[in-house]
PDB file of N, CA, C and O in Angstrom:
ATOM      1  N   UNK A   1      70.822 108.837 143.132  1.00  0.00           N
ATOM      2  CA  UNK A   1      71.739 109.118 142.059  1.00  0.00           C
ATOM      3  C   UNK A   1      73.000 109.737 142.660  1.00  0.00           C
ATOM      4  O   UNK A   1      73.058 110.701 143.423  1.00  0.00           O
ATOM      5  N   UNK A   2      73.988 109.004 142.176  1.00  0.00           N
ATOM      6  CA  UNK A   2      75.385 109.619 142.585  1.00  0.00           C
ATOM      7  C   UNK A   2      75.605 111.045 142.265  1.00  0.00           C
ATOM      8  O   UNK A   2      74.987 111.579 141.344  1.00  0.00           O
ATOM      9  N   UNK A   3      76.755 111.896 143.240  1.00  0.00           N
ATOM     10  CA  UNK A   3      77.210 112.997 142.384  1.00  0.00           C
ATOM     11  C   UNK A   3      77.800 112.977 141.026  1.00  0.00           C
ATOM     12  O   UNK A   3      77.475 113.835 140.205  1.00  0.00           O
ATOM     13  N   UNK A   4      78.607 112.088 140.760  1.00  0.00           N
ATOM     14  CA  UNK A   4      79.122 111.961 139.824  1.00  0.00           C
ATOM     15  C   UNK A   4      77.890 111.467 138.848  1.00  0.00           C
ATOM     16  O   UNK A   4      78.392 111.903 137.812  1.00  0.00           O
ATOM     17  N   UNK A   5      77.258 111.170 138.624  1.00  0.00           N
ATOM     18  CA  UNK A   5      76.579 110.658 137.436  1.00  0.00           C
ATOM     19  C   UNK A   5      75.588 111.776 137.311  1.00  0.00           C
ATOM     20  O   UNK A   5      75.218 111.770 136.137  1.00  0.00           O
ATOM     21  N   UNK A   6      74.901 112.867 138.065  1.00  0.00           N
ATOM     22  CA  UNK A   6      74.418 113.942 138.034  1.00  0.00           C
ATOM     23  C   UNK A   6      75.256 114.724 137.455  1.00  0.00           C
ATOM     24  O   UNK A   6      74.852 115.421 136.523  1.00  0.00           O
ATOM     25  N   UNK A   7      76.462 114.782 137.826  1.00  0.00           N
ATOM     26  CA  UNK A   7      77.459 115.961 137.162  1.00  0.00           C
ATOM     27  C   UNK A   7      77.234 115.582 135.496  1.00  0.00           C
ATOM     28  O   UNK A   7      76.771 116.272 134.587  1.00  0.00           O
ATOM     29  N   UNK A   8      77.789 114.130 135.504  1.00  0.00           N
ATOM     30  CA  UNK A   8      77.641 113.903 133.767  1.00  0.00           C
ATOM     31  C   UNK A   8      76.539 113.895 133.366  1.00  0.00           C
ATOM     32  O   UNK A   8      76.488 113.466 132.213  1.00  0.00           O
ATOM     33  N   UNK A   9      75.174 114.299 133.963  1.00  0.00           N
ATOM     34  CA  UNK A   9      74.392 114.010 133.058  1.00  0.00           C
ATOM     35  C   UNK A   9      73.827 115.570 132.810  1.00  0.00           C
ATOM     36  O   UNK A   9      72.903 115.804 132.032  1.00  0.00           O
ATOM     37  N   UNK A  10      74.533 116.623 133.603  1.00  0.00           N
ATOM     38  CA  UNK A  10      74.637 118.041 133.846  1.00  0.00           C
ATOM     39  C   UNK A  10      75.457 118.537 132.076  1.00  0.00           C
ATOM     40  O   UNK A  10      75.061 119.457 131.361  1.00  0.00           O
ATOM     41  N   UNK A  11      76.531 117.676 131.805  1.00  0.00           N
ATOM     42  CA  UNK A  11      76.804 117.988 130.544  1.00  0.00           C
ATOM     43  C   UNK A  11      75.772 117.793 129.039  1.00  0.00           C
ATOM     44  O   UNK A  11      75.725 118.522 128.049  1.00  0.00           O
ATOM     45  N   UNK A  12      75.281 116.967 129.238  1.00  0.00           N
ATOM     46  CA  UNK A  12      74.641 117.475 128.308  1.00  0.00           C
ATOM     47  C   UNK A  12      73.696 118.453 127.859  1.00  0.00           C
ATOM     48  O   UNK A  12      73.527 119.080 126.813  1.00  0.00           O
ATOM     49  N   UNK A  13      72.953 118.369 129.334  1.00  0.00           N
ATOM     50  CA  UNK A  13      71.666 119.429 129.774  1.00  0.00           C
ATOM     51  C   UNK A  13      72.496 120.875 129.303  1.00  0.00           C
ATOM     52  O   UNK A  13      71.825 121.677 128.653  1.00  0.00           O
ATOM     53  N   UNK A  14      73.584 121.146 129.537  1.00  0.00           N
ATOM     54  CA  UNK A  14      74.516 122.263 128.842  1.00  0.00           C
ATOM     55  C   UNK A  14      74.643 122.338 127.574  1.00  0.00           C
ATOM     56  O   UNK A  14      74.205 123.339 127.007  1.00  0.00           O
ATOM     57  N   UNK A  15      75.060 121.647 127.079  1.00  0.00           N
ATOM     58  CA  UNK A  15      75.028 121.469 125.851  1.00  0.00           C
ATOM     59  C   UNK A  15      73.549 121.655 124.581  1.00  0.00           C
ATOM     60  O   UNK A  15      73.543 121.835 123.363  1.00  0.00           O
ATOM     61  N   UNK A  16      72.673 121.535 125.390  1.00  0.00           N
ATOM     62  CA  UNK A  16      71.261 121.609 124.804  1.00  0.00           C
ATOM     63  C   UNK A  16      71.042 123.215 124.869  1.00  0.00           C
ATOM     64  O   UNK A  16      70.708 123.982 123.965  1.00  0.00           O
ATOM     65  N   UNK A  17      71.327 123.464 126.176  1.00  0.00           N
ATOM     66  CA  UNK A  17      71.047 124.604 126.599  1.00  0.00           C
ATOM     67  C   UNK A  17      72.021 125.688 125.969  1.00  0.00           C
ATOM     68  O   UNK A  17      71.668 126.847 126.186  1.00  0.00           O
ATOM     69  N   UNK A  18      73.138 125.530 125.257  1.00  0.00           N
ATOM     70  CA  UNK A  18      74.067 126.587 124.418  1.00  0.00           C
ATOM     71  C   UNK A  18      73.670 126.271 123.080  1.00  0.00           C
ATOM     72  O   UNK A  18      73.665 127.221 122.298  1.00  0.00           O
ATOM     73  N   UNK A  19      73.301 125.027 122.596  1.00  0.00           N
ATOM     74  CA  UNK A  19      72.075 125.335 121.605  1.00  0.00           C
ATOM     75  C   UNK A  19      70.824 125.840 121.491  1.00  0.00           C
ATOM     76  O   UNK A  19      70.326 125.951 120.371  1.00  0.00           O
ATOM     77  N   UNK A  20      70.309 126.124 122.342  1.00  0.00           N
ATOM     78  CA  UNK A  20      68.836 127.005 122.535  1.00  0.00           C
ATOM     79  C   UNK A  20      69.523 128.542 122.180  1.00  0.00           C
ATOM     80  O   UNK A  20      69.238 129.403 121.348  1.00  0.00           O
ATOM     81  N   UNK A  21      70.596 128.433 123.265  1.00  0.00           N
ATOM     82  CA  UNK A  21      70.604 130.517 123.296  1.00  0.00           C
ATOM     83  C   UNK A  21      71.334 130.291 121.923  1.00  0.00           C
ATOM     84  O   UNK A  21      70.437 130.568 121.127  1.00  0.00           O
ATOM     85  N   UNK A  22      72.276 130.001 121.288  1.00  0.00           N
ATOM     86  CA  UNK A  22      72.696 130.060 120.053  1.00  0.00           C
ATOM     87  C   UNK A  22      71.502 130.388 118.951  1.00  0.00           C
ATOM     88  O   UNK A  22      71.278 131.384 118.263  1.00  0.00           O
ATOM     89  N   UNK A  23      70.915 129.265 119.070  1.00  0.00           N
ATOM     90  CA  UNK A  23      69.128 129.569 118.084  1.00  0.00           C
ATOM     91  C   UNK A  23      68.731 130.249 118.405  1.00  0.00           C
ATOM     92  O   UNK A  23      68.221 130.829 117.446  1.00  0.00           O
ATOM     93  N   UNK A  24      68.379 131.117 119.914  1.00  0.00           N
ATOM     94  CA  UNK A  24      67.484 132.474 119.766  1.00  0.00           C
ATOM     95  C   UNK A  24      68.133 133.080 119.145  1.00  0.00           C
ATOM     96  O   UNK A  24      67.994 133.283 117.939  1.00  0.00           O
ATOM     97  N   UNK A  25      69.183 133.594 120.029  1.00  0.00           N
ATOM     98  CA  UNK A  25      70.461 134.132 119.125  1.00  0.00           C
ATOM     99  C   UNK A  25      70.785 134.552 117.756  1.00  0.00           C
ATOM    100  O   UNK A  25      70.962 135.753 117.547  1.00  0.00           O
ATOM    101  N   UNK A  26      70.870 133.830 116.944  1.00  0.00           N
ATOM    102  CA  UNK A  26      70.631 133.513 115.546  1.00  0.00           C
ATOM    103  C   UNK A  26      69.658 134.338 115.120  1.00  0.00           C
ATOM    104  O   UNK A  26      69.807 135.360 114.450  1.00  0.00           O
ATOM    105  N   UNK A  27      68.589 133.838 115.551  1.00  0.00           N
ATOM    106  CA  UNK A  27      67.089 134.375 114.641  1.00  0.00           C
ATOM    107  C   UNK A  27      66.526 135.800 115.563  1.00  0.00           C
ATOM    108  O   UNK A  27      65.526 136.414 115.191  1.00  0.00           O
ATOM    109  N   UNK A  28      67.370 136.239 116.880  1.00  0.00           N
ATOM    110  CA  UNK A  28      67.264 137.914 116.575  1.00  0.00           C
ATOM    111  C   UNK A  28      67.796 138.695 116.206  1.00  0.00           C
ATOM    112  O   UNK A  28      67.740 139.914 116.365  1.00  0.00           O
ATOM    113  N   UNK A  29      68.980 137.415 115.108  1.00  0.00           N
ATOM    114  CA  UNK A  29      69.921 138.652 115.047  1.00  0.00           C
ATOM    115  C   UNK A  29      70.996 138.655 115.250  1.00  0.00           C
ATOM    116  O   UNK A  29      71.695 138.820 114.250  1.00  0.00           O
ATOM    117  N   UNK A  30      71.648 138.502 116.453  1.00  0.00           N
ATOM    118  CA  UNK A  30      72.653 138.752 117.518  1.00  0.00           C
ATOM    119  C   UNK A  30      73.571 137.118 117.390  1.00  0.00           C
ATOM    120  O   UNK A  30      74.270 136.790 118.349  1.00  0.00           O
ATOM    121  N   UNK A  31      73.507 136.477 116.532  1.00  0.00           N
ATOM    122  CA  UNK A  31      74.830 135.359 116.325  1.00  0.00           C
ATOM    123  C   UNK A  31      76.069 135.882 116.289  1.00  0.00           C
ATOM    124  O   UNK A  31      76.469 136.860 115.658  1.00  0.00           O
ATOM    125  N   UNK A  32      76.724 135.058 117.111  1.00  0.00           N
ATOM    126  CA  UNK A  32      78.072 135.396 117.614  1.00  0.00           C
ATOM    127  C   UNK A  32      79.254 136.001 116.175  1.00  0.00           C
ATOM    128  O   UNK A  32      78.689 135.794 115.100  1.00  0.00           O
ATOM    129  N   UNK A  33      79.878 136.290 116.090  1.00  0.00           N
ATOM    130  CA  UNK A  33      80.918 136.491 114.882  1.00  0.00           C
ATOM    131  C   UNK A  33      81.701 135.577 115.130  1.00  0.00           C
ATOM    132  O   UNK A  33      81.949 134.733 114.269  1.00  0.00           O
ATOM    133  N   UNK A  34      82.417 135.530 116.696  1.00  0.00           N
ATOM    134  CA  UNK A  34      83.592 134.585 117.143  1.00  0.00           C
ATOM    135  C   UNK A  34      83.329 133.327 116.212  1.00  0.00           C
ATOM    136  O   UNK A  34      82.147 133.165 115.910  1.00  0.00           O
ATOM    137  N   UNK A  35      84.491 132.160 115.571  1.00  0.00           N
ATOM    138  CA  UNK A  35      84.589 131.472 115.082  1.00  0.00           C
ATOM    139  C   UNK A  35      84.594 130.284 115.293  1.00  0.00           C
ATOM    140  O   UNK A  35      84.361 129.298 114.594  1.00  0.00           O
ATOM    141  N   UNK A  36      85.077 130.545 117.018  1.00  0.00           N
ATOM    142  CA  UNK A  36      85.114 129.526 117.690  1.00  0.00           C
ATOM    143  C   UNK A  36      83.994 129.116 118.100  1.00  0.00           C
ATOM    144  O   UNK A  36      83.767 127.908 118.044  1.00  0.00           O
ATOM    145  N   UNK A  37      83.078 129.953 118.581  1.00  0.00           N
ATOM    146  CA  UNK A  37      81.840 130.067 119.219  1.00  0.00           C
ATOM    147  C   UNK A  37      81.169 129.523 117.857  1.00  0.00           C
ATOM    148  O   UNK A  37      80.626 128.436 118.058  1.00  0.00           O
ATOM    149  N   UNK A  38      81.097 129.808 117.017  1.00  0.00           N
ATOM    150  CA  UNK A  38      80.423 129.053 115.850  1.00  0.00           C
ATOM    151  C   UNK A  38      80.701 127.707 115.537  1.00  0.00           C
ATOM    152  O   UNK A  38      79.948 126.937 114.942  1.00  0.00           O
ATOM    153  N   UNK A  39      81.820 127.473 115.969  1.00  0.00           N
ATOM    154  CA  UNK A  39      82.195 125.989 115.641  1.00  0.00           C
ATOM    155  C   UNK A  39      82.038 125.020 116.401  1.00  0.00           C
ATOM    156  O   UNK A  39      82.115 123.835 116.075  1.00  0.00           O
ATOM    157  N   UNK A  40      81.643 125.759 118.217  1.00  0.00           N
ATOM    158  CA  UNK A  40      81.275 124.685 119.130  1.00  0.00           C
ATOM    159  C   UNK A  40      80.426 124.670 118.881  1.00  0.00           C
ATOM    160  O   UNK A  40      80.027 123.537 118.611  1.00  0.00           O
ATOM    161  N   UNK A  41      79.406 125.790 118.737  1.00  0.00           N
ATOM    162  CA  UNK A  41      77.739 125.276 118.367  1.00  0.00           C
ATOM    163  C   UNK A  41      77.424 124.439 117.196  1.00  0.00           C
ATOM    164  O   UNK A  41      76.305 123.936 117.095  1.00  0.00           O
ATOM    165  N   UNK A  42      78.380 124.246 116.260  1.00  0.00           N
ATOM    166  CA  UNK A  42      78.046 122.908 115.349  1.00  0.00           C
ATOM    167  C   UNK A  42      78.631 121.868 115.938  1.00  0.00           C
ATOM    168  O   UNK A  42      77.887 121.015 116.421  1.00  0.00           O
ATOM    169  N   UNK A  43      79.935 121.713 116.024  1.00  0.00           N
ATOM    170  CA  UNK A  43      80.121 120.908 116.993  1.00  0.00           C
ATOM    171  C   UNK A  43      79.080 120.023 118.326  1.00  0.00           C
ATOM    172  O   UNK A  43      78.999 118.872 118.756  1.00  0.00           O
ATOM    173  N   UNK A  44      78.599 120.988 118.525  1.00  0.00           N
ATOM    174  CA  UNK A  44      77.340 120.739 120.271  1.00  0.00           C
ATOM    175  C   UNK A  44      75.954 120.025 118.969  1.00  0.00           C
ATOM    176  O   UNK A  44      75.112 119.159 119.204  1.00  0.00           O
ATOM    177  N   UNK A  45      76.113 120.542 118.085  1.00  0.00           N
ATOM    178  CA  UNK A  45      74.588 120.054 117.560  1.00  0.00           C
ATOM    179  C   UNK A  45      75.060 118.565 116.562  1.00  0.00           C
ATOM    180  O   UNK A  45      74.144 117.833 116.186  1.00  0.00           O
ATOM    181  N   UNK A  46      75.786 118.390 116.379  1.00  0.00           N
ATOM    182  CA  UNK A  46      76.354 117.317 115.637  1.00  0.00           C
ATOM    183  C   UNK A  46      76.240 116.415 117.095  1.00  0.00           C
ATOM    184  O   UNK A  46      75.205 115.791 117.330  1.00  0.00           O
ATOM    185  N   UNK A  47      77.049 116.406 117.764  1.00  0.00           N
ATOM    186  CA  UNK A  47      77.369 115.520 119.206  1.00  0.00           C
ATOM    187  C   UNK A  47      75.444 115.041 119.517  1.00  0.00           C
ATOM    188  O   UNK A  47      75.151 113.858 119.685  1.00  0.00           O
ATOM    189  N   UNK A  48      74.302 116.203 119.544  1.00  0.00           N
ATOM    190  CA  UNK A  48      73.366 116.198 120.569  1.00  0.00           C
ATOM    191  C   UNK A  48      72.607 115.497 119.957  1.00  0.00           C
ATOM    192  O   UNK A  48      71.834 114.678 120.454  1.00  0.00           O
ATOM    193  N   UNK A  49      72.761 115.765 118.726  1.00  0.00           N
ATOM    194  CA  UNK A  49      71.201 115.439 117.797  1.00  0.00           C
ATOM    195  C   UNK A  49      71.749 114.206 116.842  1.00  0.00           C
ATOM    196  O   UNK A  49      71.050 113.213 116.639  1.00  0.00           O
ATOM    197  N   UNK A  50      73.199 114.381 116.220  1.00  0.00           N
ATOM    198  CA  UNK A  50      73.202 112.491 115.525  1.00  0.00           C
ATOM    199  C   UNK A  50      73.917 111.651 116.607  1.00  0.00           C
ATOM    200  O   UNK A  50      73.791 110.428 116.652  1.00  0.00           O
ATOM    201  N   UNK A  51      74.634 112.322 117.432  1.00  0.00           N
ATOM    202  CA  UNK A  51      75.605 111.196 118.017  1.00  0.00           C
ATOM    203  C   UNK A  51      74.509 110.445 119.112  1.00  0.00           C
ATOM    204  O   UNK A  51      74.517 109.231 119.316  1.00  0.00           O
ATOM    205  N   UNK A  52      73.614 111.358 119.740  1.00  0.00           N
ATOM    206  CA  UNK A  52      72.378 110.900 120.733  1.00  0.00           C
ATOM    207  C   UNK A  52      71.893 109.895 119.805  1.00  0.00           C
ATOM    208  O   UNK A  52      72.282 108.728 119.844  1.00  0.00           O
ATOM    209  N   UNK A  53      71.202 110.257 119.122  1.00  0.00           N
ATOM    210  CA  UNK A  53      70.540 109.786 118.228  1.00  0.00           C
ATOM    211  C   UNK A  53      71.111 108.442 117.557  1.00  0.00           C
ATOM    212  O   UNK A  53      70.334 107.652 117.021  1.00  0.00           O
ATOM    213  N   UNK A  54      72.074 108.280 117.590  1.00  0.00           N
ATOM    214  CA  UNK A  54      73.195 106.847 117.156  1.00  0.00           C
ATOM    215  C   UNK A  54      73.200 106.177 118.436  1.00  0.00           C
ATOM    216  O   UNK A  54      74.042 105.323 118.715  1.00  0.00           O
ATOM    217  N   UNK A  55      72.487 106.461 119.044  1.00  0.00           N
ATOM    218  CA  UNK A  55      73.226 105.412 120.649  1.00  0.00           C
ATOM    219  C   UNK A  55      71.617 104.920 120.759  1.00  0.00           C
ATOM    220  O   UNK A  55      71.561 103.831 121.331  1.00  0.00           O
ATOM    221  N   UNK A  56      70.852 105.218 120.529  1.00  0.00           N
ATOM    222  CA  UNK A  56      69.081 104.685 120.942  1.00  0.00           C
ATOM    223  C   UNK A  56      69.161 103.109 120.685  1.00  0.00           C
ATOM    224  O   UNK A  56      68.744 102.315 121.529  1.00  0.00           O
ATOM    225  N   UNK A  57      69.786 102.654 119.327  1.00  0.00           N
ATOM    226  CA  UNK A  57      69.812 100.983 119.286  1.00  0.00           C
ATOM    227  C   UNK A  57      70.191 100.804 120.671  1.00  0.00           C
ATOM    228  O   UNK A  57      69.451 100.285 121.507  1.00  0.00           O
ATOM    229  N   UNK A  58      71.522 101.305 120.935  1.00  0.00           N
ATOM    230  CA  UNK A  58      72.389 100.401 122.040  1.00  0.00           C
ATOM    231  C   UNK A  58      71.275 100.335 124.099  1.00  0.00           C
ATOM    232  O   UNK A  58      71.025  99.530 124.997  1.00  0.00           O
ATOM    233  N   UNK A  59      70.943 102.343 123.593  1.00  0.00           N
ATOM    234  CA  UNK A  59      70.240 102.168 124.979  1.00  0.00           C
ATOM    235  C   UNK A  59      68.457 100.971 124.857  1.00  0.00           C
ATOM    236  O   UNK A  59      67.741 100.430 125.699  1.00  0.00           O
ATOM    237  N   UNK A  60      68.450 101.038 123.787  1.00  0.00           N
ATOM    238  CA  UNK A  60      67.235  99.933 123.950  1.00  0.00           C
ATOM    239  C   UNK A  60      68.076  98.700 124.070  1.00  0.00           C
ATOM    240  O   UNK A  60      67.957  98.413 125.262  1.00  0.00           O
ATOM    241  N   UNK A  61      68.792  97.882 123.565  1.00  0.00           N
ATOM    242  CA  UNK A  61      69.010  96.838 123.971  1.00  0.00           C
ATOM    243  C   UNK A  61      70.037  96.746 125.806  1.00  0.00           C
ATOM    244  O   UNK A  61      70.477  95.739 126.362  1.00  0.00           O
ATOM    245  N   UNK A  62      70.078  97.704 126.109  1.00  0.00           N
ATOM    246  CA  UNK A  62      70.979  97.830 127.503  1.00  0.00           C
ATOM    247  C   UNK A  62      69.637  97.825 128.266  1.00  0.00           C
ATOM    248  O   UNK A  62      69.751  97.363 129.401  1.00  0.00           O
ATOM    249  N   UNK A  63      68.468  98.200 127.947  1.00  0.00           N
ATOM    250  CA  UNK A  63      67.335  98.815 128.785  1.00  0.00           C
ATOM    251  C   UNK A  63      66.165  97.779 128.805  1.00  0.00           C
ATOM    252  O   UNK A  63      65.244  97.851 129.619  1.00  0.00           O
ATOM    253  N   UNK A  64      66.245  97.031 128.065  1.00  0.00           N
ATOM    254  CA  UNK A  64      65.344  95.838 127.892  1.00  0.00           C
ATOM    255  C   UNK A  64      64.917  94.955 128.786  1.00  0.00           C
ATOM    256  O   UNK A  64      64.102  94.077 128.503  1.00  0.00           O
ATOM    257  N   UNK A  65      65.491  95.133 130.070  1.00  0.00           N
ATOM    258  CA  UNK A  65      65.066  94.068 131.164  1.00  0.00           C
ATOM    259  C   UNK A  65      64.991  95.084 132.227  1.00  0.00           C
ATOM    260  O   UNK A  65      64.988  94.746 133.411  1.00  0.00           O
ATOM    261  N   UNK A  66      64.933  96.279 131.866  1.00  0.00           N
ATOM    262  CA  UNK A  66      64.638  97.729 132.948  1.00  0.00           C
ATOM    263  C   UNK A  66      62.605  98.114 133.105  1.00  0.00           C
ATOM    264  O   UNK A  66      61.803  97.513 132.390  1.00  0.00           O
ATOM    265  N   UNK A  67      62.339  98.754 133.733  1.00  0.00           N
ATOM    266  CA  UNK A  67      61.079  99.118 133.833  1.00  0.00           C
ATOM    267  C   UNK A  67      60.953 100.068 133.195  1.00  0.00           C
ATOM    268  O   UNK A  67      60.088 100.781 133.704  1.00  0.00           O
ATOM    269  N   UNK A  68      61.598 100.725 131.815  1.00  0.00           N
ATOM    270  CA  UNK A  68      61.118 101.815 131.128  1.00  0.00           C
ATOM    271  C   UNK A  68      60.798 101.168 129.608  1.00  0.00           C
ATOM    272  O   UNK A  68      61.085 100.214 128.886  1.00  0.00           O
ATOM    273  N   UNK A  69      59.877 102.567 129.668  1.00  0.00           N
ATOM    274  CA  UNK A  69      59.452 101.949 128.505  1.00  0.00           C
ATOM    275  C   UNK A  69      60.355 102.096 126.814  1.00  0.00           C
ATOM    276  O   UNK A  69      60.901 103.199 126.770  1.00  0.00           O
ATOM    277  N   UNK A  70      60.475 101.700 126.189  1.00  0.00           N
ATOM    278  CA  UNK A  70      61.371 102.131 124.689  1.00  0.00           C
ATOM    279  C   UNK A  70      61.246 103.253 124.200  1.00  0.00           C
ATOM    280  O   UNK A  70      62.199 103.702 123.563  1.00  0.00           O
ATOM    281  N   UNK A  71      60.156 103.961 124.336  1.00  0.00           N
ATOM    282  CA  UNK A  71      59.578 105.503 124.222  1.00  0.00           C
ATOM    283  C   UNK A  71      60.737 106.072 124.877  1.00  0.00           C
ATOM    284  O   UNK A  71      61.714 106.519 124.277  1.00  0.00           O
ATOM    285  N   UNK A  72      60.551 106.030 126.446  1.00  0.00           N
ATOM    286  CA  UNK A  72      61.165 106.598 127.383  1.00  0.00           C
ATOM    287  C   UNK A  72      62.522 106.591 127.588  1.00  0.00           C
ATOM    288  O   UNK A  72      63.178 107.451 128.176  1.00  0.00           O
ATOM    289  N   UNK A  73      63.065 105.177 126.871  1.00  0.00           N
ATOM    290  CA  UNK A  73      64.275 105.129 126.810  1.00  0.00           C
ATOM    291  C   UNK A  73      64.876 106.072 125.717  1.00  0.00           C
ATOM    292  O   UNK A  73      65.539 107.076 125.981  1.00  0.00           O
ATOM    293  N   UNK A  74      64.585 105.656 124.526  1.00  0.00           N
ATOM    294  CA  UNK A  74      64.618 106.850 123.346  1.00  0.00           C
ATOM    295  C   UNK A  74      64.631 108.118 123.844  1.00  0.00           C
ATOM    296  O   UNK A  74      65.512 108.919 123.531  1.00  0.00           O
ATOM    297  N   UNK A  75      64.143 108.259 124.252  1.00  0.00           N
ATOM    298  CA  UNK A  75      63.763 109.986 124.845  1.00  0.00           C
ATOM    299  C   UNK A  75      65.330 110.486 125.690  1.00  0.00           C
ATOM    300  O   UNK A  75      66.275 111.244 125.474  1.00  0.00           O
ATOM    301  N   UNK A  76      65.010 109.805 126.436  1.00  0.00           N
ATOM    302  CA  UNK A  76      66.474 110.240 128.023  1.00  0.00           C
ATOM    303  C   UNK A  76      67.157 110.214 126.935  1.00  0.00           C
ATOM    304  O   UNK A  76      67.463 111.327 126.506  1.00  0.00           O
ATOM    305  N   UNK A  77      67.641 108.956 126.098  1.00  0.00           N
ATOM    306  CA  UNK A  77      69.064 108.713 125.343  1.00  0.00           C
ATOM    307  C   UNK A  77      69.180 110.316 124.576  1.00  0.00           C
ATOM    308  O   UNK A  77      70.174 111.038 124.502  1.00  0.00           O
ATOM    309  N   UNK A  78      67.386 110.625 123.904  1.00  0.00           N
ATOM    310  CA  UNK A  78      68.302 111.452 122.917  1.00  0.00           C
ATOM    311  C   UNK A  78      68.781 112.582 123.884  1.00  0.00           C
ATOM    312  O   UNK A  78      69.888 113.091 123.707  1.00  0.00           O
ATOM    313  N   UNK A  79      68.142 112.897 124.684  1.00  0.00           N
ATOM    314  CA  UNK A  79      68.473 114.179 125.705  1.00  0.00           C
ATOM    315  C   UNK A  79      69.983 113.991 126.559  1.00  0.00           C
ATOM    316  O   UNK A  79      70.827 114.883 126.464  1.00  0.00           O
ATOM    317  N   UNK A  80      70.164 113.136 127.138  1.00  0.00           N
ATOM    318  CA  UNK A  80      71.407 112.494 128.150  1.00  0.00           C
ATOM    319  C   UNK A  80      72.338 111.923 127.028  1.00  0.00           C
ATOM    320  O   UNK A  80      73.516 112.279 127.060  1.00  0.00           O
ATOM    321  N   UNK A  81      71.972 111.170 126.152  1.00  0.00           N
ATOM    322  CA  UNK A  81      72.811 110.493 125.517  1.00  0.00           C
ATOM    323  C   UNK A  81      73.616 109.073 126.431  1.00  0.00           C
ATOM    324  O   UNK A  81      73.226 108.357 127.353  1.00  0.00           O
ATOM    325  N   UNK A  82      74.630 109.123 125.793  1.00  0.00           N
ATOM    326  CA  UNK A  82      75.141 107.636 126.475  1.00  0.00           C
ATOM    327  C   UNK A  82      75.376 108.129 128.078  1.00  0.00           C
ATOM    328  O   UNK A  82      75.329 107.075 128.712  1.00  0.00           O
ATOM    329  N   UNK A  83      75.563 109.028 128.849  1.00  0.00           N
ATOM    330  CA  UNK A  83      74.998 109.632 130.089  1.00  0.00           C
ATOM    331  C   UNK A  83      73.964 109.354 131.262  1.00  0.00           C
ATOM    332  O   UNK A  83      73.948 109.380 132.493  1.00  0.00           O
ATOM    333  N   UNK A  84      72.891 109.001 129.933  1.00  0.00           N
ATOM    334  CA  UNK A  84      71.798 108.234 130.869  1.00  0.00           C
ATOM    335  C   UNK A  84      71.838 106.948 130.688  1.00  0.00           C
ATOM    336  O   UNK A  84      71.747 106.287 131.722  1.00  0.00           O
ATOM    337  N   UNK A  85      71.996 106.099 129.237  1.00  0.00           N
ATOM    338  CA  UNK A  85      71.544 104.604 129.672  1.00  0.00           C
ATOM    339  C   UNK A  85      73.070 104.010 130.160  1.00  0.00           C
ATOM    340  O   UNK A  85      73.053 102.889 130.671  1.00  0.00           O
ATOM    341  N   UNK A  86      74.138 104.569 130.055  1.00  0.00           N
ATOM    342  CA  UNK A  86      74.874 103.567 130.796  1.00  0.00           C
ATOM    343  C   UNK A  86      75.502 103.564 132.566  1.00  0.00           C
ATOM    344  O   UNK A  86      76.295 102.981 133.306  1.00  0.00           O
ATOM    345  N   UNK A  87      74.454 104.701 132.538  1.00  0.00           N
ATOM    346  CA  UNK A  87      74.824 105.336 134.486  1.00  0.00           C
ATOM    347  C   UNK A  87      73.703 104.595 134.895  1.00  0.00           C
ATOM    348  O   UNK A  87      73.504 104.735 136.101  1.00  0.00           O
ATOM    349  N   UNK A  88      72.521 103.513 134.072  1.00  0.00           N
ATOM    350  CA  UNK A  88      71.493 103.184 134.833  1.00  0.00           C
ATOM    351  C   UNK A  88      71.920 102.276 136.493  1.00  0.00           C
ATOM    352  O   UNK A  88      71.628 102.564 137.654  1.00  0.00           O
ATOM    353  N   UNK A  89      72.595 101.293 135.990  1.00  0.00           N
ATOM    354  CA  UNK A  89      72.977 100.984 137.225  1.00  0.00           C
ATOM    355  C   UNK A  89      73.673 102.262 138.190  1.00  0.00           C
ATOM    356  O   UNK A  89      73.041 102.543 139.209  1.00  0.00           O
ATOM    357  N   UNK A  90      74.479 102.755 138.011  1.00  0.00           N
ATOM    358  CA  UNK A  90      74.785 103.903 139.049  1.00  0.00           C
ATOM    359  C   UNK A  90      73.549 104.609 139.829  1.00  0.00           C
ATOM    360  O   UNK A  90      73.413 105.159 140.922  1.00  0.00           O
ATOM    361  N   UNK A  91      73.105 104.452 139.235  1.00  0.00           N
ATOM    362  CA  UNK A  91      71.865 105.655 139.607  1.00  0.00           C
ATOM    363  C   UNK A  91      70.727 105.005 140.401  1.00  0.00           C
ATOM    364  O   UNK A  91      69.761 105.679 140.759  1.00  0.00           O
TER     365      UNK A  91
END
């Protein structure tokens, strides 16, 4: 795997990951006031969870003559998003 396609696939893994501490966050309590900070974390969860989630048609039909399975593809997509199925050749 290239650097470059590790780096991008480093963004999303971020992005998941400032939604986790946001949700602990939240539920001990301690959610940010900043406005901004509130608005990337909807922002980050809109992008992770429908926009991922909107690309699974495309990575199954890009992935269809690959050795993974549709499960598996689904999966990376929703996590990586368009990150993982279209760096497959790169990688």
């Amino acid at each position: 795997m290239s650097l470059k396609t590790t780096a991008l696939r480093a963004i999303p893994i971020l992005g998941w990951l400032y939604l986790a501490a946001g949700l602990i966050a939240a539920l001990v309590g301690h959610a940010p006031t900043n406005r901004v900070l509130r608005a990337i974390w909807w922002i980050d969860a809109f992008l992770s969870i429908v926009v991922h989630a909107a690309q699974i048609p495309a990575a199954l039909k890009a992935a269809e003559s690959s050795d993974r399975s549709p499960v598996e593809t689904a999966v990376l997509t929703q996590i990586f998003g368009a990150t993982w199925w279209k760096t497959q050749e790169a990688a």
